[in-house]
N, C-alpha and C positions, 0 to 999 in steps of 0.2 A: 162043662161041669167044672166047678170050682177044684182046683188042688192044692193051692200053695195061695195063704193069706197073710198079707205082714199088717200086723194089730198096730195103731198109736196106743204105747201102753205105757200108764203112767202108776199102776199098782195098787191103784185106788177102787172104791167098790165096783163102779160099774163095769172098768175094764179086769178086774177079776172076775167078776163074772161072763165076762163076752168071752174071754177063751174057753171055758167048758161049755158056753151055749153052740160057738162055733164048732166044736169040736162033735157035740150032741145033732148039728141038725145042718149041716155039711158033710155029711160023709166022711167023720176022722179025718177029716184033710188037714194038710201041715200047717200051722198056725207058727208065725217070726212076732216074736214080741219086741218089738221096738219103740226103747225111750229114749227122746230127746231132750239131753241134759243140759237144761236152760235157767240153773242154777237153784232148782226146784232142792230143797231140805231133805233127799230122799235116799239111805241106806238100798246102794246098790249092789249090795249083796245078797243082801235079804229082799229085794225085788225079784231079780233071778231066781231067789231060790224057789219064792212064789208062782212065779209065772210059770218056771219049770214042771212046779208039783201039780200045777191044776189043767197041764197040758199043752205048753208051748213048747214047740223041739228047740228052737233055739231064739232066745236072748242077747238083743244088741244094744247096748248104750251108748250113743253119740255124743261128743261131749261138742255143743255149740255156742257155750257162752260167750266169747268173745266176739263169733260171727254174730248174735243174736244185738249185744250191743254197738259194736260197731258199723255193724250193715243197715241195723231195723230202729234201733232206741235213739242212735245218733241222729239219725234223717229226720226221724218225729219232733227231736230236741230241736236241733236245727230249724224247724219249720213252727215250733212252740204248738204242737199237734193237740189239742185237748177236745173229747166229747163232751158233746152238751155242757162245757164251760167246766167240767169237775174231773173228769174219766181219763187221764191219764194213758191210757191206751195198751197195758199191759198184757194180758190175753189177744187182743185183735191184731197186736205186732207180732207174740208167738206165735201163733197160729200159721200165718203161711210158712214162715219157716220150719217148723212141725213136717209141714205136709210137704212141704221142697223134699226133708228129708225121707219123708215115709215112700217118695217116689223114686229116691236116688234107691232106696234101698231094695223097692220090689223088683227093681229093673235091674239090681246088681245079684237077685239071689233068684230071678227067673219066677218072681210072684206072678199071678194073674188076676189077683184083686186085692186092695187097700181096705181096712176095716177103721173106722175109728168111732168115738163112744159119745159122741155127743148127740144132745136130745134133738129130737122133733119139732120141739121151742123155743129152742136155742140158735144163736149166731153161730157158734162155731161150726155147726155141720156145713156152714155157707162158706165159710172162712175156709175150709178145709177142702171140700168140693172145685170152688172156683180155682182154688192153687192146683190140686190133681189133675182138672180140668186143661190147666194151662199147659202143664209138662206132657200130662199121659193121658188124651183122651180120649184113648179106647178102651181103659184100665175097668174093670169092676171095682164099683164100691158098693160096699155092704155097710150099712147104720143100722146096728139093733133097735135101737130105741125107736125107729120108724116102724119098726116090721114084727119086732116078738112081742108076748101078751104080756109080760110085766111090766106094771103100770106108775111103781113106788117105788123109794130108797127102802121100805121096811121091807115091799115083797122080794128083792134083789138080797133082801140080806137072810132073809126066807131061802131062797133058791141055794146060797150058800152053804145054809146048814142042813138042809135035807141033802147035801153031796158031800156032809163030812169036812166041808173047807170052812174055815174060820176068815167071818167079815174084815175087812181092814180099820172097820169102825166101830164105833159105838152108837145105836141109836138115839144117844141124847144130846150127840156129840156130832149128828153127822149133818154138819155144814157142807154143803157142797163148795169146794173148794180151789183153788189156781192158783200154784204157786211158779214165780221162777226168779231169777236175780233181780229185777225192775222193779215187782209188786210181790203181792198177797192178795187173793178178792174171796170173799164171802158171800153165799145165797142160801137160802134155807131157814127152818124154825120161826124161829122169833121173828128173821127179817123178812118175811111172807107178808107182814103187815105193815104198813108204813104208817100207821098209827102207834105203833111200837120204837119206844127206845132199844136199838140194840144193846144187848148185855157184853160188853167190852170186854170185861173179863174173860168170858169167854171166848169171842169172837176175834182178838187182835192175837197176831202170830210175829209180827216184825215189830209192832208199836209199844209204848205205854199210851195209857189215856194222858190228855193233858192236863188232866189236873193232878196225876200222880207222877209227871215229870219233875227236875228241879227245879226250885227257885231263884236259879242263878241261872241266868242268859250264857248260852255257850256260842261263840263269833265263828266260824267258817270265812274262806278266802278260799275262791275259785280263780286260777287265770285259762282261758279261752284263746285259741289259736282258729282262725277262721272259722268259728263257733263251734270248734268243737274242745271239751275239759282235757288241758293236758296238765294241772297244777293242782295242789289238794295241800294249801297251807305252806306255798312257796316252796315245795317240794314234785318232781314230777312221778306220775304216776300213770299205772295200767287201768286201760278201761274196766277190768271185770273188779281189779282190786279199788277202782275209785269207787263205783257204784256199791259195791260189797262194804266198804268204811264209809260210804255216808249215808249207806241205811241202817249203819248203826249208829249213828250221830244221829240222824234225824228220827230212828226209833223213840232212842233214852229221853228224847226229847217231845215225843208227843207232835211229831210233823205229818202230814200227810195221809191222813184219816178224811176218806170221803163218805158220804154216805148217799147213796144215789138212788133216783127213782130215775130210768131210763129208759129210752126207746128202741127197743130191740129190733135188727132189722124185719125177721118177720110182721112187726106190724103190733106187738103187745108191749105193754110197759112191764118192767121187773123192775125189784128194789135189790140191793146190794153193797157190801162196805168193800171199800179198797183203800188198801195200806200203800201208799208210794214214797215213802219218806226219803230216801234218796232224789230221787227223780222227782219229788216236790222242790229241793233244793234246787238242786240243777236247772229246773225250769226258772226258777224265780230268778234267778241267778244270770240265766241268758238273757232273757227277758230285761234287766237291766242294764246287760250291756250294749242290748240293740234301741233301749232310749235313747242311749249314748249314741253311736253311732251310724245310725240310719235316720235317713231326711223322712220327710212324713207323707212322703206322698208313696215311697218304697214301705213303709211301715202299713199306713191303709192298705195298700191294694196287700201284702201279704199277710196282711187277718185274713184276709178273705181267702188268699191260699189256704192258710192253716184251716178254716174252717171247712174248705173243699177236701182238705187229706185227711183230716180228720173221720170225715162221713165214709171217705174209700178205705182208708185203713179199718174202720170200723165195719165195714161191708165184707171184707173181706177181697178187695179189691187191690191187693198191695202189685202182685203181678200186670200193671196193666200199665197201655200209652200212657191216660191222662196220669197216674199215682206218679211214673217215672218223670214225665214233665214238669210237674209242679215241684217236685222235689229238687230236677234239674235247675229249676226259677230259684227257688230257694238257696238252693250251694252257692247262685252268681250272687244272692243278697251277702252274702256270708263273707266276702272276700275282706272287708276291714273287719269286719265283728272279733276283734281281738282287744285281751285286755284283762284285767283283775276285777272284780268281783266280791266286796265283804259284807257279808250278810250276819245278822243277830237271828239266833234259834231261843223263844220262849214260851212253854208250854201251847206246843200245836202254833206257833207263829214263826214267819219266815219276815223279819222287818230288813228292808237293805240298809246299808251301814258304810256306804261309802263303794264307788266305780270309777275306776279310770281306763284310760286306754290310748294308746299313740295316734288313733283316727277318732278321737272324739270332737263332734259338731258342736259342741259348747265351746263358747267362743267369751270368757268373762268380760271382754272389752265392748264385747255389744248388749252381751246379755243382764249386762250389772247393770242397778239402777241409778249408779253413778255416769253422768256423761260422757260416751269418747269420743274419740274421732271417727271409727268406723261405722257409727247410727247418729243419724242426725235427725230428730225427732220431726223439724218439721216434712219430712219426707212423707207421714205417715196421711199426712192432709191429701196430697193425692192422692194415695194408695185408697184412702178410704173414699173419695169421689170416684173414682174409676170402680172398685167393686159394688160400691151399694147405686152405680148407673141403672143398673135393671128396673132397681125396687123405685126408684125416685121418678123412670118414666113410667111404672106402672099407677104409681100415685097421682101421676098428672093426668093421666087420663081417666084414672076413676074422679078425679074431679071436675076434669071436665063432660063426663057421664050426669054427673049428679044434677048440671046447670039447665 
């Protein structure tokens, strides 16, 4: 029999409602509300107060921003980790750390099941499962949204008011939503239809639109230390506070607005907007320094990484051999990846603006179209007899086919 459940609780509609459901159809059993504070906008006083009054014994906030980017955001960075080309990877990086945490804690307060509030439709329940799975898996989980009859955000906010508890939302307002220091993502209303222009106004929480940023280009300067941001304008700085000052840069500025129709791993596409405008920078930003600095045969083959950790991180797959492998491949790319960085911010653009670095592979004396000593052009004559060998005896023989 279930006694002791530690909720992922983020104070939002659904998980205000999972603890009076739990509490209704459990047996009064003891419900831990536990958030993991991942730099998510959210008055943690008034969270407790909530969880408290609607029947959680006790309220814990974990404060993991700096593990979240240092451990999870940096590796992604490091590896230029992007879905389907737009998707930034905000929620699918939280996520297992989330759940690392929700295990550390049931196992510290003597839980015998983990509850968290993601849908039946959703990744995150995968996201979450797979990481409990790794740590505790003999643990109970419990997913409401799999198993009780409410079907809607209006009947959830229904259930609210026939028990006296006031929603966290408004229903004309209630975006389903994921916030923490990296991003902001948006699902719901208007973005249901991918025929629909999202209503911006509404729907941006870190950004302006781009075209109500200003008219004057604002320059950023990154320097990178084995790729990872230790400089913010020739000044050094802290991971939570670099990430925190250039999503406000790249806010004012209209950067980092995706709007994505994706494939979720269950198997269905969904539409949704995500805000990354920090971490729009910071991408663009690494990404130029490993032009610089990586030969191209290390460059190919770790696209191909990136798009491998990408699919795992997005799986929910962050705990596993292959995710830690690749990441390991990735740290050895990383050893020169040092260097500065200046990039141009103009309405929703990230243009580069100049890269240097002490292991840069640009070499002016060969690469200028001025002649030196180090390239000697007729060199290029064999080089091009030796590779186009294949196609030139494939040609002799379809000629001599045709005779």
């Amino acid at each position: 029999m279930t006694k002791k459940i530690v909720l992922a609780y983020s104070g939002g509609l659904d998980t205000t409602v999972i603890i009076p459901w739990l509490k209704e159809n459990y047996n009064n059993c003891e419900v831990i509300a536990c958030c993991v504070d991942l730099g998510q906008c959210t008055d943690y006083d008034k969270l407790k107060k909530k969880a408290t009054e609607t029947g959680a014994s006790k309220v814990l906030v974990i404060d993991a921003k700096e593990e979240f980017i240092t451990g999870y955001i940096f590796p992604m960075l490091k590896a230029n980790a992007v879905y389907e080309d737009k998707y930034l990877l905000g929620t699918s990086a939280a996520r297992p750390l989330i759940a690392k945490k929700l295990v550390d804690t049931a196992l510290a307060e003597g839980a015998d099941t983990i509850c968290h509030g993601a849908t039946g439709k959703g990744n995150d329940q995968v996201r979450f499962e797979l990481t409990i799975r790794s740590f505790a898996p003999h643990m109970n989980i419990i997913a409401p949204w799999r198993i009780w009859q409410l079907k809607s955000r209006e009947e959830l906010m229904e259930y609210l008011q026939k028990r006296g508890i006031e929603p966290p939302s408004k229903k004309e307002q209630s975006y389903s939503r994921d916030e923490n220091i990296w991003h902001s993502s948006h699902e719901g209303l208007e973005l249901e239809d991918p025929a629909t222009e999202p209503d911006y106004r509404r729907v941006l929480l870190l950004s302006v639109r781009p075209e109500d940023a200003p008219d004057t280009p604002e320059y950023v300067e990154l320097e990178f230390d084995k790729g990872i941001p230790v400089k913010l304008n020739g000044k050094f700085i802290a991971p939570v506070e670099l990430v925190d000052t250039l999503n406000k840069i790249g806010g004012r500025n209209g950067v980092g607005i995706a709007d994505l129709v994706e494939n979720r791993v269950v198997g269905m596409k969904s539409r949704g907007v995500y805000e990354t405008p920090g971490g729009t920078i910071l991408y663009t930003a690494h990404r130029e320094l490993e032009r610089l600095c990586l030969d191209r045969k290390t460059m190919a083959f770790k696209n191909i990484a990136a798009q491998e950790l990408s699919e795992l991180i997005y799986g929910g797959e962050w705990f596993t051999p292959l995710r830690e492998a690749l990441s390991a491949f990735v740290d050895k790319t990383q050893d020169q990846v040092t260097g500065s960085v200046k990039l141009k911010l103009y309405r929703g653009n990230v243009v580069p603006a100049g890269c240097v670095s002490p292991y840069s592979l640009y070499n002016i004396d060969i690469s200028s179209f001025t002649t030196g000593e180090l390239y000697n052009h007729n060199d290029a004559e064999g080089f091009i007899k030796l590779t186009g060998l294949p196609v030139m005896v494939r040609a002799l023989m379809q000629k001599k086919q045709q005779k």
